[in-house]
PDB file of N, H, CA, C and O in Angstrom:
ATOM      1  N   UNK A   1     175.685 101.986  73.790  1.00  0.00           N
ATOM      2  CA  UNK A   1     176.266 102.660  72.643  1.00  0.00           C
ATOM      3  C   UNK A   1     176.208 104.163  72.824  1.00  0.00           C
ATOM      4  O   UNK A   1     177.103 104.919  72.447  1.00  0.00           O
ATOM      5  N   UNK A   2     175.115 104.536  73.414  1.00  0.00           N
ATOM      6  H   UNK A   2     174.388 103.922  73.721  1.00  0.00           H
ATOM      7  CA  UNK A   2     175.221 106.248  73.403  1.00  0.00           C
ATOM      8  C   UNK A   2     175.891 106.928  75.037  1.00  0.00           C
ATOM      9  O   UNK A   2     175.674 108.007  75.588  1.00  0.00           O
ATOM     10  N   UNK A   3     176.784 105.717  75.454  1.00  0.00           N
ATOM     11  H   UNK A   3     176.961 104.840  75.006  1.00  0.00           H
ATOM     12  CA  UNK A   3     177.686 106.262  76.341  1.00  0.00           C
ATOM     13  C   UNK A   3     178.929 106.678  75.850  1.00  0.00           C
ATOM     14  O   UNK A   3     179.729 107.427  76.413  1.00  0.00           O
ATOM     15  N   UNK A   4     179.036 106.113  74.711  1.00  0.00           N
ATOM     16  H   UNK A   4     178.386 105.505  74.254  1.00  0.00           H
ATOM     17  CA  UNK A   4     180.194 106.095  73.881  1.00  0.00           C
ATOM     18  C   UNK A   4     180.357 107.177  72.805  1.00  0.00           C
ATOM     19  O   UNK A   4     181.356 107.856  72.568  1.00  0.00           O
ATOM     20  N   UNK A   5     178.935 107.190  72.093  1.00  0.00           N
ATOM     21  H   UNK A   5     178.123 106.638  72.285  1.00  0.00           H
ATOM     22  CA  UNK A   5     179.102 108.338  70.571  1.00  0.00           C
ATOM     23  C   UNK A   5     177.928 109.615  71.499  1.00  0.00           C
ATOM     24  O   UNK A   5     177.157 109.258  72.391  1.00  0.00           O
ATOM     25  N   UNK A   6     178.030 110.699  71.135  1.00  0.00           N
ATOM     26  H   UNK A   6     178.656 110.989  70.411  1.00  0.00           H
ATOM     27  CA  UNK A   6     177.131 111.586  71.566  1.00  0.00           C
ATOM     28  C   UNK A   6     176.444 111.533  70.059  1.00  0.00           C
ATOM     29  O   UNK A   6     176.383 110.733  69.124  1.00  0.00           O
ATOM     30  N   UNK A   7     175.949 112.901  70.390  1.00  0.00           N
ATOM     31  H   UNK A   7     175.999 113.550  71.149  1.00  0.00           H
ATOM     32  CA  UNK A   7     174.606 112.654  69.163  1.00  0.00           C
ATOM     33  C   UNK A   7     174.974 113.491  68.024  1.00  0.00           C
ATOM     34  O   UNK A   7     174.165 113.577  67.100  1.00  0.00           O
ATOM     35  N   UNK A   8     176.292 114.238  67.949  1.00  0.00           N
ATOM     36  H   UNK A   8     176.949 114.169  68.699  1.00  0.00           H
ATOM     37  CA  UNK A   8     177.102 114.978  66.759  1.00  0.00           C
ATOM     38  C   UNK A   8     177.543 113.671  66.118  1.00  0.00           C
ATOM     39  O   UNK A   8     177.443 113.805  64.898  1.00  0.00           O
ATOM     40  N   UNK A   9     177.938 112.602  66.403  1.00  0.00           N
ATOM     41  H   UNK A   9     178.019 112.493  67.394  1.00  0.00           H
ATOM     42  CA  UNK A   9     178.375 111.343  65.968  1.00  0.00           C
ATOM     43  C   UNK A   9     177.462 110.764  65.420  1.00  0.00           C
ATOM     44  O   UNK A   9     177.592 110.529  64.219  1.00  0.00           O
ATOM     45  N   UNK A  10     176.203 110.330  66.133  1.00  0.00           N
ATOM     46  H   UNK A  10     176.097 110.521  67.109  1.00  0.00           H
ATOM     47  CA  UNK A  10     175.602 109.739  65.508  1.00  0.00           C
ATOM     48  C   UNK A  10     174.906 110.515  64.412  1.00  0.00           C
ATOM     49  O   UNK A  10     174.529 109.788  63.493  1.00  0.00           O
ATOM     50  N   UNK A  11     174.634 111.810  64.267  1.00  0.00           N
ATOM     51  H   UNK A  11     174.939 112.401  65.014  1.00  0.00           H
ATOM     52  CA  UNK A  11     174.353 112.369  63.125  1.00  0.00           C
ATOM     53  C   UNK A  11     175.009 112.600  61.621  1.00  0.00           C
ATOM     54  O   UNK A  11     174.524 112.924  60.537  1.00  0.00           O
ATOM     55  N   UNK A  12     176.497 112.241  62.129  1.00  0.00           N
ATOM     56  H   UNK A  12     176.891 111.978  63.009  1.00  0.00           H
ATOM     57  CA  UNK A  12     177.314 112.281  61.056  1.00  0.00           C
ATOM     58  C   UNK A  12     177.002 110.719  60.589  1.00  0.00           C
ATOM     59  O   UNK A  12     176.244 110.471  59.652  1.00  0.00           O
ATOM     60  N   UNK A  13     177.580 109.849  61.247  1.00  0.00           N
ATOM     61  H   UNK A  13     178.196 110.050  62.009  1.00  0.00           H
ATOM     62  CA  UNK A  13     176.966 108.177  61.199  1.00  0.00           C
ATOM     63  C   UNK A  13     175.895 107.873  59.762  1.00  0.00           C
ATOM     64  O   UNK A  13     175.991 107.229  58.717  1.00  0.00           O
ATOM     65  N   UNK A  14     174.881 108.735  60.407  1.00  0.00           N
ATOM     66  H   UNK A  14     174.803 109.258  61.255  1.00  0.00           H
ATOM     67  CA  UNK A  14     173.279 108.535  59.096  1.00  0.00           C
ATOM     68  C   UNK A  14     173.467 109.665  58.013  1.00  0.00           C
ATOM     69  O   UNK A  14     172.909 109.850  56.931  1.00  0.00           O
ATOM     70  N   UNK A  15     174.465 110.366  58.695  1.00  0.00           N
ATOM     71  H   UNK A  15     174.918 110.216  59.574  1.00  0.00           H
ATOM     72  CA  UNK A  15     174.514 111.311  57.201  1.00  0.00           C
ATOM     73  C   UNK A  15     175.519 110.212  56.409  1.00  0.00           C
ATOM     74  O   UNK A  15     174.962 109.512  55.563  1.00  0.00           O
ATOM     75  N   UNK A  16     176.312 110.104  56.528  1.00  0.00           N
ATOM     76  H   UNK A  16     176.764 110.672  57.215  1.00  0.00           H
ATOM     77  CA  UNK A  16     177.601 109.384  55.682  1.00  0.00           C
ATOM     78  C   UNK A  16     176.588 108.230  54.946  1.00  0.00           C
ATOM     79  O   UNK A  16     176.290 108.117  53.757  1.00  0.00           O
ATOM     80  N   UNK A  17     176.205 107.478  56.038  1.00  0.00           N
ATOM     81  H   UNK A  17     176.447 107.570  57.004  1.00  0.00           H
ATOM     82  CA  UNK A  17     175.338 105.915  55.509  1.00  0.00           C
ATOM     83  C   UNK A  17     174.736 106.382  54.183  1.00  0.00           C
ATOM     84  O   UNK A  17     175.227 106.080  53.096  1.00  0.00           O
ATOM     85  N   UNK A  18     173.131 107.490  54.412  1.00  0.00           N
ATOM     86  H   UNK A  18     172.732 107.735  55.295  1.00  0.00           H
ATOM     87  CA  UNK A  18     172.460 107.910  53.546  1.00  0.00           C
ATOM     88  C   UNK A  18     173.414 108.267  52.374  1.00  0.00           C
ATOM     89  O   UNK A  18     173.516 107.474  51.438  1.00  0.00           O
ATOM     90  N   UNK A  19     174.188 109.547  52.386  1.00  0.00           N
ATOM     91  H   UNK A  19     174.105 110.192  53.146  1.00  0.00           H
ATOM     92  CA  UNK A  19     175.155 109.994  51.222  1.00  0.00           C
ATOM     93  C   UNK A  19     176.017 109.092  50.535  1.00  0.00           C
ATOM     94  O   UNK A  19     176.698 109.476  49.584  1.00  0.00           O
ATOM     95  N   UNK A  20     176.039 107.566  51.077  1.00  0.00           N
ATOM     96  H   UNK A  20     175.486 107.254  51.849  1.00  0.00           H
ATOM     97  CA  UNK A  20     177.213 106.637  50.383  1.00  0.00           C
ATOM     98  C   UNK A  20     175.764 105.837  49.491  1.00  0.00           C
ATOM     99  O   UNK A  20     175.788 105.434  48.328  1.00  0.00           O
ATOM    100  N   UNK A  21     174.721 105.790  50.345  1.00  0.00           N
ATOM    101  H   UNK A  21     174.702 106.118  51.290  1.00  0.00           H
ATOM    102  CA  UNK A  21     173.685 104.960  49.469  1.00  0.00           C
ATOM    103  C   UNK A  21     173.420 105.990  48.467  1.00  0.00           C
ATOM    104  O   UNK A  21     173.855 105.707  47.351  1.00  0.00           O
ATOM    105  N   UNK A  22     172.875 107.007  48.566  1.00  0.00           N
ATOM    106  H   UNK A  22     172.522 107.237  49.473  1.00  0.00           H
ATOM    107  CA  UNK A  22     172.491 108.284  47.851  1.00  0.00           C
ATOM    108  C   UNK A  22     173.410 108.076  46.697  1.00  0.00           C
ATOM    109  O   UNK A  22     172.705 108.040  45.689  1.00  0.00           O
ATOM    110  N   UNK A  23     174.963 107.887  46.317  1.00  0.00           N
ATOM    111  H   UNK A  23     175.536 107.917  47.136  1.00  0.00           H
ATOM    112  CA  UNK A  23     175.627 108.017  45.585  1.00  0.00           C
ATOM    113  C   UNK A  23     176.048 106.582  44.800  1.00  0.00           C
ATOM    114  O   UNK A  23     176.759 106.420  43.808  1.00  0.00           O
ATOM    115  N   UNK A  24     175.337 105.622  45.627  1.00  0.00           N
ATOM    116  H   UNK A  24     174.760 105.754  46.433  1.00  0.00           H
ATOM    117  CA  UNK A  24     175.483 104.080  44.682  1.00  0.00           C
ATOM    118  C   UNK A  24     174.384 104.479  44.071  1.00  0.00           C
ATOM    119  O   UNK A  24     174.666 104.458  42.873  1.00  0.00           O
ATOM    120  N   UNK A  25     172.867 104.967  44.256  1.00  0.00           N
ATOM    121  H   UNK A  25     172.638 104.983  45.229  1.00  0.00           H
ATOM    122  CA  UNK A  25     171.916 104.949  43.222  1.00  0.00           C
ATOM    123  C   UNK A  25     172.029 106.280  42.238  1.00  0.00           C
ATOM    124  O   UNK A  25     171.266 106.270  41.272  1.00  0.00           O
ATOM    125  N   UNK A  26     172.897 107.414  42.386  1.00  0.00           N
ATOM    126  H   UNK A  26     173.517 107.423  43.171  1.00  0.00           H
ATOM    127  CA  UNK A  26     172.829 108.127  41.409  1.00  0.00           C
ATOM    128  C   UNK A  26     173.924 108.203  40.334  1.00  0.00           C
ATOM    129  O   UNK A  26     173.875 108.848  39.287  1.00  0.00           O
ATOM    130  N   UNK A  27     175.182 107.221  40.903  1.00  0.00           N
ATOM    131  H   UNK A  27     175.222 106.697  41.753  1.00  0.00           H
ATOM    132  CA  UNK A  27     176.177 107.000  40.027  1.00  0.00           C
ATOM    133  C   UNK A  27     176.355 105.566  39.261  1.00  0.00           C
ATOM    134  O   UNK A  27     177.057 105.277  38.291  1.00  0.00           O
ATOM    135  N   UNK A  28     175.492 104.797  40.023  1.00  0.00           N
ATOM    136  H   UNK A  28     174.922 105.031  40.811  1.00  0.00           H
ATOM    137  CA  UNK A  28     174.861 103.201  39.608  1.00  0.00           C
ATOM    138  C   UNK A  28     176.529 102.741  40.058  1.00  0.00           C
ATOM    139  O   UNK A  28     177.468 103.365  40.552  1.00  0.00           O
ATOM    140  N   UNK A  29     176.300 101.123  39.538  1.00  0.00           N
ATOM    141  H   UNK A  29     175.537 100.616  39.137  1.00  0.00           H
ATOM    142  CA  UNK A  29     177.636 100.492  40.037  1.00  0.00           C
ATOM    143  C   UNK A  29     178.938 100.278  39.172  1.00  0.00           C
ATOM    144  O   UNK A  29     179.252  99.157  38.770  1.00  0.00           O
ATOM    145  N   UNK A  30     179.555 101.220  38.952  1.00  0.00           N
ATOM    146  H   UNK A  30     179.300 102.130  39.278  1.00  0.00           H
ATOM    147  CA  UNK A  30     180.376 102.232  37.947  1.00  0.00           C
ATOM    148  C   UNK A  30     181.911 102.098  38.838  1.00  0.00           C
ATOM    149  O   UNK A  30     181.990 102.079  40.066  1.00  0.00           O
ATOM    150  N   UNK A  31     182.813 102.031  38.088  1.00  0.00           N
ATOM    151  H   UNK A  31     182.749 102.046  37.091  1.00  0.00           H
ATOM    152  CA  UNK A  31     184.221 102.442  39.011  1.00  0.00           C
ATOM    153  C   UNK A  31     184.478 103.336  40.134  1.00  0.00           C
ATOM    154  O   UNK A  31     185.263 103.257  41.079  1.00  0.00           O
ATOM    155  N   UNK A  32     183.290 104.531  39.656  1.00  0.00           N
ATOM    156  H   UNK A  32     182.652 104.595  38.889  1.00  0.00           H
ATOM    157  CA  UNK A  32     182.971 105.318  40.725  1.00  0.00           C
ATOM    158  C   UNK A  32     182.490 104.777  42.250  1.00  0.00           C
ATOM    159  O   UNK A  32     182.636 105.555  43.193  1.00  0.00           O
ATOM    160  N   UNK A  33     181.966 103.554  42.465  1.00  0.00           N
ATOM    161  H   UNK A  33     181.848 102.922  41.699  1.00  0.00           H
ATOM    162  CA  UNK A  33     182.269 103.167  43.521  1.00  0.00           C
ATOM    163  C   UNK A  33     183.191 102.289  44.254  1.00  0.00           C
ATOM    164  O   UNK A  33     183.072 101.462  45.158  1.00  0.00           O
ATOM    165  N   UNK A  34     183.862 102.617  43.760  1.00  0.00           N
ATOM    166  H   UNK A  34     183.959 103.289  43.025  1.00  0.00           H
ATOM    167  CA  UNK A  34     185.183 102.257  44.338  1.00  0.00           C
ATOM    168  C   UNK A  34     185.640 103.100  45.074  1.00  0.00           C
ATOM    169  O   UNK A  34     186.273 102.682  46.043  1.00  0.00           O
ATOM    170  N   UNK A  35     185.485 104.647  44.886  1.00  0.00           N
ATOM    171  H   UNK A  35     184.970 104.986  44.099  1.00  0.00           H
ATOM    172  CA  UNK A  35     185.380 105.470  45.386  1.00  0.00           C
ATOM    173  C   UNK A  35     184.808 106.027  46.311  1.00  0.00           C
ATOM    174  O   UNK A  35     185.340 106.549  47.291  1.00  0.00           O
ATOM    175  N   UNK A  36     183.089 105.914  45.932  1.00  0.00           N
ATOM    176  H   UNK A  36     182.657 105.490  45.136  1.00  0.00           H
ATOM    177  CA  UNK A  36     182.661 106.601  47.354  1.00  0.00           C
ATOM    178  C   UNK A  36     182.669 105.149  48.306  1.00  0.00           C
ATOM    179  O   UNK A  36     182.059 105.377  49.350  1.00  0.00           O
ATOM    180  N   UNK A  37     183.155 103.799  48.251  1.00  0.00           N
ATOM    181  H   UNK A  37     183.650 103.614  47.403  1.00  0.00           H
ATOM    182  CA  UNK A  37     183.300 102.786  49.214  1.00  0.00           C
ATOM    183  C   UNK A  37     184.206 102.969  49.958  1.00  0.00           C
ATOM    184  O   UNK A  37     184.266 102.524  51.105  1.00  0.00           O
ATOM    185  N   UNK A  38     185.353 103.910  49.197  1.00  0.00           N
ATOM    186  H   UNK A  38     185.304 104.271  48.266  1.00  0.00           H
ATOM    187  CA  UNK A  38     186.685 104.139  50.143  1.00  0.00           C
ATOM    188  C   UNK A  38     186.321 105.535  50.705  1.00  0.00           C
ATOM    189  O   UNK A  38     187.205 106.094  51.353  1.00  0.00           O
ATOM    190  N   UNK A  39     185.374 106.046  50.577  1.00  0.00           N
ATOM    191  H   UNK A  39     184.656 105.591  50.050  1.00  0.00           H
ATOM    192  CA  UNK A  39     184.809 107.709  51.306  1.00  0.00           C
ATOM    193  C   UNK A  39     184.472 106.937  52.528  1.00  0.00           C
ATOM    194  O   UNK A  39     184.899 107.244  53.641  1.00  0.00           O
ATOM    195  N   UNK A  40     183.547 105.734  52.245  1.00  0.00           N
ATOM    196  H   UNK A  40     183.200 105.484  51.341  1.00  0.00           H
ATOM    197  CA  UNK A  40     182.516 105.281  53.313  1.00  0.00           C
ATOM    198  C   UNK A  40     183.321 104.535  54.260  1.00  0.00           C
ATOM    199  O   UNK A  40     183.029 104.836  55.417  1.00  0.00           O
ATOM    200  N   UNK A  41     184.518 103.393  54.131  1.00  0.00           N
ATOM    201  H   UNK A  41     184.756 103.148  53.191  1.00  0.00           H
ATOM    202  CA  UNK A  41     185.464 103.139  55.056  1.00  0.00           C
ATOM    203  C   UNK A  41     186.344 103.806  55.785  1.00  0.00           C
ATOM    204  O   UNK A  41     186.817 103.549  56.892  1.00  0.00           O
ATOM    205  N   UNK A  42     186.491 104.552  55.168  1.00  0.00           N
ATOM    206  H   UNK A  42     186.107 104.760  54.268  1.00  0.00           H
ATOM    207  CA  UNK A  42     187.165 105.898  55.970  1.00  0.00           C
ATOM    208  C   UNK A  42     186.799 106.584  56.668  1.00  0.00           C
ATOM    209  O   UNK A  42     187.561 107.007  57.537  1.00  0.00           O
ATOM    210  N   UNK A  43     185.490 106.997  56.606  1.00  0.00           N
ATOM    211  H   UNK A  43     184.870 106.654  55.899  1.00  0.00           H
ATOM    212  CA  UNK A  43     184.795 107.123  57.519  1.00  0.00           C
ATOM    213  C   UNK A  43     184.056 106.794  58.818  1.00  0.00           C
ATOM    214  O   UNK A  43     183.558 107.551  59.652  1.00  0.00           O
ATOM    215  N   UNK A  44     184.135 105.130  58.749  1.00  0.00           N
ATOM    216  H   UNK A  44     184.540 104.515  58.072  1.00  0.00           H
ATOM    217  CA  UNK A  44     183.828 104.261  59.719  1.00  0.00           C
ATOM    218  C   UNK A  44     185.170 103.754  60.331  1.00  0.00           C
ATOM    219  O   UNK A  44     185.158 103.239  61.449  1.00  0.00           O
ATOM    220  N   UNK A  45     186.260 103.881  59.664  1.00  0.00           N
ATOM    221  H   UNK A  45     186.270 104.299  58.756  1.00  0.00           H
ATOM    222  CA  UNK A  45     187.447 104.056  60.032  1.00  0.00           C
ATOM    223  C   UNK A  45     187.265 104.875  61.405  1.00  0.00           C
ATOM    224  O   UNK A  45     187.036 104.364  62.501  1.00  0.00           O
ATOM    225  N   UNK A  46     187.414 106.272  61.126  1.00  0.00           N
ATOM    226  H   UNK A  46     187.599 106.687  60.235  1.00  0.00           H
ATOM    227  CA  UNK A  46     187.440 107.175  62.004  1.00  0.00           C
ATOM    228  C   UNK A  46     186.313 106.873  63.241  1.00  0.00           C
ATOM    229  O   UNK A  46     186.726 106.868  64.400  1.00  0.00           O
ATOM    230  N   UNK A  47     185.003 106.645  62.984  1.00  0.00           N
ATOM    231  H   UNK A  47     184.667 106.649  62.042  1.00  0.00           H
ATOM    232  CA  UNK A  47     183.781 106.300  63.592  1.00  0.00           C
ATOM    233  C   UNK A  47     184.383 105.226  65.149  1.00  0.00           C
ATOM    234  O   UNK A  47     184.146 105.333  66.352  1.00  0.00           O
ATOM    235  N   UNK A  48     185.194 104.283  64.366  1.00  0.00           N
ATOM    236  H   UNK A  48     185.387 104.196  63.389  1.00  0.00           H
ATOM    237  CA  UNK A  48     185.492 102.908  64.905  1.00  0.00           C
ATOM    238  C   UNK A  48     186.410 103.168  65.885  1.00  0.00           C
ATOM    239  O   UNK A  48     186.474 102.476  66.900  1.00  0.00           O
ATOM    240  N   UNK A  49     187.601 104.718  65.537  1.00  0.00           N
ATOM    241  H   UNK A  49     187.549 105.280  64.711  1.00  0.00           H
ATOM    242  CA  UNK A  49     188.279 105.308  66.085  1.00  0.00           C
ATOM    243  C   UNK A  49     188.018 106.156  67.234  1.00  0.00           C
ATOM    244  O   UNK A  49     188.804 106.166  68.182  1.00  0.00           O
ATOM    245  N   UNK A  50     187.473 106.524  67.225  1.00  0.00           N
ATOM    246  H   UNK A  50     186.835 106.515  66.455  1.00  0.00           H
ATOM    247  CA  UNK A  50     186.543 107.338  67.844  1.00  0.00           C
ATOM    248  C   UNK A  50     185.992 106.906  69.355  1.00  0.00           C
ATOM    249  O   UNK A  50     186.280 107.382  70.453  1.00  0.00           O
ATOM    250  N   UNK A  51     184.752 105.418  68.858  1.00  0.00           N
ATOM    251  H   UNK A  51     184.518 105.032  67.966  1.00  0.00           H
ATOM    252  CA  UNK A  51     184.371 104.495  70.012  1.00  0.00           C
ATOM    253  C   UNK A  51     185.753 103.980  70.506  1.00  0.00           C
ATOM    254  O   UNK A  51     185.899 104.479  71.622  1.00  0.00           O
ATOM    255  N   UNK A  52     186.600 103.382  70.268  1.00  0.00           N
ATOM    256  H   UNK A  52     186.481 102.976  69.362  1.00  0.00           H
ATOM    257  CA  UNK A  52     188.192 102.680  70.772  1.00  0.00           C
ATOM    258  C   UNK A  52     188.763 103.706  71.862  1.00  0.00           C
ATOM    259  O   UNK A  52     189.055 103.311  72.990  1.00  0.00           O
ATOM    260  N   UNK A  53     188.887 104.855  71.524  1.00  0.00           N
ATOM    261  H   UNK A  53     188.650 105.176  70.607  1.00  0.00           H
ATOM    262  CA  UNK A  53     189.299 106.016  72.119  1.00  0.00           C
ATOM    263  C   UNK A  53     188.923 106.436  73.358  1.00  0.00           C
ATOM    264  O   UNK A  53     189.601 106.528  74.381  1.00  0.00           O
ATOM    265  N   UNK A  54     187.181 106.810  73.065  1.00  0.00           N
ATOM    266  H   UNK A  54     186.630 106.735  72.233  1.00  0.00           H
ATOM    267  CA  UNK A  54     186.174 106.468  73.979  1.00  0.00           C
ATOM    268  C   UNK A  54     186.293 105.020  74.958  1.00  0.00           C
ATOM    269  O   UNK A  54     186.541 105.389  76.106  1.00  0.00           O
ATOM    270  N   UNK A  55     186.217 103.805  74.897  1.00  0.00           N
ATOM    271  H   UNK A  55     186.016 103.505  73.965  1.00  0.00           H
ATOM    272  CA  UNK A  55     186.137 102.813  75.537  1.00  0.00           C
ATOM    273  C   UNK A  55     187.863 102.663  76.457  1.00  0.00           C
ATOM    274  O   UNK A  55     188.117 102.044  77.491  1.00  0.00           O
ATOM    275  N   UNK A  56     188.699 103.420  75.653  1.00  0.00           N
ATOM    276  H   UNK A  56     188.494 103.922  74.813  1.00  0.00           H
ATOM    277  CA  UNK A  56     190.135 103.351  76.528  1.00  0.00           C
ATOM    278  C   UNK A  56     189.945 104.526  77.575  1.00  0.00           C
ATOM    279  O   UNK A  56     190.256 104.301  78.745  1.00  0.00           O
ATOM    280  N   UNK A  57     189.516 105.604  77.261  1.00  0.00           N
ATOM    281  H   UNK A  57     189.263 105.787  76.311  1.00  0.00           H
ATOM    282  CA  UNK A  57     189.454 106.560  78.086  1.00  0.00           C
ATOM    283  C   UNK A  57     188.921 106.572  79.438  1.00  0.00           C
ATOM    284  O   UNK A  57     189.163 107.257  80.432  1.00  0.00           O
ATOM    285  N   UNK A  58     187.743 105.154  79.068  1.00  0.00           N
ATOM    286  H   UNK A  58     187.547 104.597  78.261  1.00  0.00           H
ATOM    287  CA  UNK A  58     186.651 105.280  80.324  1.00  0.00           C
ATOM    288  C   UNK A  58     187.125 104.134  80.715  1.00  0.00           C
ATOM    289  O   UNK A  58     186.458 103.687  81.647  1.00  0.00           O
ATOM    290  N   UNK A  59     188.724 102.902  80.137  1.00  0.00           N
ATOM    291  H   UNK A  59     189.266 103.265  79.379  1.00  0.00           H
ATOM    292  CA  UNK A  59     189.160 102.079  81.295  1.00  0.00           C
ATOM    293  C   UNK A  59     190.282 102.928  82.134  1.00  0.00           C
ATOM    294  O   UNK A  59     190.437 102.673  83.328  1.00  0.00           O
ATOM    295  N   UNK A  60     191.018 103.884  81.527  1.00  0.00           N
ATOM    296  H   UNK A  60     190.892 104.091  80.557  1.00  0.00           H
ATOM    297  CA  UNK A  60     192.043 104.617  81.715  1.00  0.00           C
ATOM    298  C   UNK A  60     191.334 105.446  83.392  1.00  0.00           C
ATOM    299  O   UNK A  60     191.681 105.365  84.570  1.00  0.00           O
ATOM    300  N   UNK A  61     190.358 106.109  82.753  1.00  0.00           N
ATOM    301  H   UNK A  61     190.076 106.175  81.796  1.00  0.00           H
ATOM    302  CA  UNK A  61     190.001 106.911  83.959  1.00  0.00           C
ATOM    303  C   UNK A  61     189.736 105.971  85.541  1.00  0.00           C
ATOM    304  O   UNK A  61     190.200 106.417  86.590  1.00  0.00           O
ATOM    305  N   UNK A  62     188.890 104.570  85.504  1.00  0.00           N
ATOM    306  H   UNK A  62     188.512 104.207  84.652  1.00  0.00           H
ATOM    307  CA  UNK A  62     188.857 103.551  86.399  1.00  0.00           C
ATOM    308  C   UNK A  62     189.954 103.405  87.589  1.00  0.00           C
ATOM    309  O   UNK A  62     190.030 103.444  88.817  1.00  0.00           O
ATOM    310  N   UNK A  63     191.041 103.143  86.017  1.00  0.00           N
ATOM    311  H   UNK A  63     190.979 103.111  85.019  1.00  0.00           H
ATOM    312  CA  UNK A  63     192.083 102.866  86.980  1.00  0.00           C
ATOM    313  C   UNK A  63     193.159 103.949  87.234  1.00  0.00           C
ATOM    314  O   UNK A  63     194.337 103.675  87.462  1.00  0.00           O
ATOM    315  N   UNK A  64     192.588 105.366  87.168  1.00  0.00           N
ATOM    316  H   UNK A  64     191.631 105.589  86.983  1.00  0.00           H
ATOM    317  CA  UNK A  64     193.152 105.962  87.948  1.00  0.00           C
ATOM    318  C   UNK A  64     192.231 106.511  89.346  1.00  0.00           C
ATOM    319  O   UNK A  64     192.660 107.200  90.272  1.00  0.00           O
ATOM    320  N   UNK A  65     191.081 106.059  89.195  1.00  0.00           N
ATOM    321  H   UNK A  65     190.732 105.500  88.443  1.00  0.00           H
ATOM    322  CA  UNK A  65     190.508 106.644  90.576  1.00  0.00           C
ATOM    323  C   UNK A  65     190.379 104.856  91.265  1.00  0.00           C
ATOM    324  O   UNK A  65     189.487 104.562  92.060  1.00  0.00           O
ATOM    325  N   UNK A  66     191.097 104.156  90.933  1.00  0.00           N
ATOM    326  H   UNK A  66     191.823 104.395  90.287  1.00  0.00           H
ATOM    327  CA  UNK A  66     191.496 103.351  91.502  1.00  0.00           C
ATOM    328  C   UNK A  66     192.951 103.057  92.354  1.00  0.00           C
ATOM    329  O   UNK A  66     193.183 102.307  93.302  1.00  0.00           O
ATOM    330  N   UNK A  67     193.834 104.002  91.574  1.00  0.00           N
ATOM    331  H   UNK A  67     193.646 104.611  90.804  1.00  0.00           H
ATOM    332  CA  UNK A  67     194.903 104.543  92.017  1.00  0.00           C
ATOM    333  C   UNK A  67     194.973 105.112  92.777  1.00  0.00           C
ATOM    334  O   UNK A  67     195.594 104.920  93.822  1.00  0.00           O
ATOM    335  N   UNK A  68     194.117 106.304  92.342  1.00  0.00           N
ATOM    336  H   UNK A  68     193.612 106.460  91.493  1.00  0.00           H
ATOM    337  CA  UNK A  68     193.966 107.231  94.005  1.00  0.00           C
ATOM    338  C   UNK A  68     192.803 106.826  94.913  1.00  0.00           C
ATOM    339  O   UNK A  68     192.328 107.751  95.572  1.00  0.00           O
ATOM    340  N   UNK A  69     192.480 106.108  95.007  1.00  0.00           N
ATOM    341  H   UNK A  69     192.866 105.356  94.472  1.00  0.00           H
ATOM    342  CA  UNK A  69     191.394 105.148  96.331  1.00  0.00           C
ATOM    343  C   UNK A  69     192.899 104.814  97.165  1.00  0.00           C
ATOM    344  O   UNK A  69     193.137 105.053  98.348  1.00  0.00           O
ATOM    345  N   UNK A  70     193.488 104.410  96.509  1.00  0.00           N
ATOM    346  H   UNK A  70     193.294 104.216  95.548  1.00  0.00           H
ATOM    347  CA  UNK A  70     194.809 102.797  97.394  1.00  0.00           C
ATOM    348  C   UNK A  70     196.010 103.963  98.045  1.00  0.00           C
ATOM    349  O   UNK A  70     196.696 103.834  99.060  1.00  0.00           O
ATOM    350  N   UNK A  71     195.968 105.179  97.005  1.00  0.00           N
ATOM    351  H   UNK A  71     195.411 105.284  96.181  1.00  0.00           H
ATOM    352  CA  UNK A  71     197.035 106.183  97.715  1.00  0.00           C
ATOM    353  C   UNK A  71     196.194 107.019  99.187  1.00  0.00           C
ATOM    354  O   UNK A  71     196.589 107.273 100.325  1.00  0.00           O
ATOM    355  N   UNK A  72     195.080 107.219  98.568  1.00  0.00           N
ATOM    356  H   UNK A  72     194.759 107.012  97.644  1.00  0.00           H
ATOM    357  CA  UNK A  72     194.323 108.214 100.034  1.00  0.00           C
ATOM    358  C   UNK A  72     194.120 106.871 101.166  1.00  0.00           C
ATOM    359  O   UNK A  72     193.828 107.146 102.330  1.00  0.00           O
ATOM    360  N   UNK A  73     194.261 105.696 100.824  1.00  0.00           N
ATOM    361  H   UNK A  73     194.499 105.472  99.879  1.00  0.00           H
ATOM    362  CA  UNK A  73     194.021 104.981 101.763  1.00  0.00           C
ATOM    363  C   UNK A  73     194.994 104.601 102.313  1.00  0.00           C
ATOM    364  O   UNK A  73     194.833 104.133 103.440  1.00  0.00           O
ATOM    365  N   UNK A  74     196.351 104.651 101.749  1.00  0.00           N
ATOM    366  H   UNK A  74     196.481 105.031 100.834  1.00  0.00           H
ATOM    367  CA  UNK A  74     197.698 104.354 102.386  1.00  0.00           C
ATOM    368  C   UNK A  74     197.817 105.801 102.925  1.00  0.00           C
ATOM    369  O   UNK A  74     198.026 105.832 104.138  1.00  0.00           O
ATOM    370  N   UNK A  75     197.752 106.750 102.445  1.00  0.00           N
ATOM    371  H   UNK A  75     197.583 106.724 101.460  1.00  0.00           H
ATOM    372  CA  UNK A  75     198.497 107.932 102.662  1.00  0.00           C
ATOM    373  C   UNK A  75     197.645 108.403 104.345  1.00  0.00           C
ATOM    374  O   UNK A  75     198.301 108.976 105.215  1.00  0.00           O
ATOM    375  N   UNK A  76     196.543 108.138 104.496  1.00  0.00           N
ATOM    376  H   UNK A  76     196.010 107.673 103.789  1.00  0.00           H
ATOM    377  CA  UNK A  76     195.775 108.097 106.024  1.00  0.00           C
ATOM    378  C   UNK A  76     196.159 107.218 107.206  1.00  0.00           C
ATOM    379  O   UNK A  76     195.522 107.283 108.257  1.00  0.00           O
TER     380      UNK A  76
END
């Protein structure tokens, strides 16, 4: 997992978590959370976005130094 999120990520991660719990116990379970639930998916939204991005990037990069292995090896 921490090949994926650095540690600006995961700090936002426990901030959001804490501040969405923080705000079910000071607003109790009120219409208002309906609200900060859609703060908190949106946020893991992005989070989820983030790792996906990350995990394409690091198949993307593979298969281009897989690409260029097969060209320096034809091209010799």
């Amino acid at each position: 997992m921490s090949e994926h999120f650095d540690l600006t990520t995961l700090i936002v991660i426990v901030v959001t978590f804490v501040l969405f719990v923080a705000a079910l116990f000071s607003k109790g379970f009120t219409h208002d959370l309906f609200l900060e639930a859609g703060v908190f998916l949106v946020s893991v939204k992005l989070i989820l976005m983030g790792y996906r991005n990350s995990v394409m990037n690091r198949e993307i990069t593979e298969q281009l130094r897989e690409i260029k292995a097969r060209l320096e090896k034809h091209g010799n």
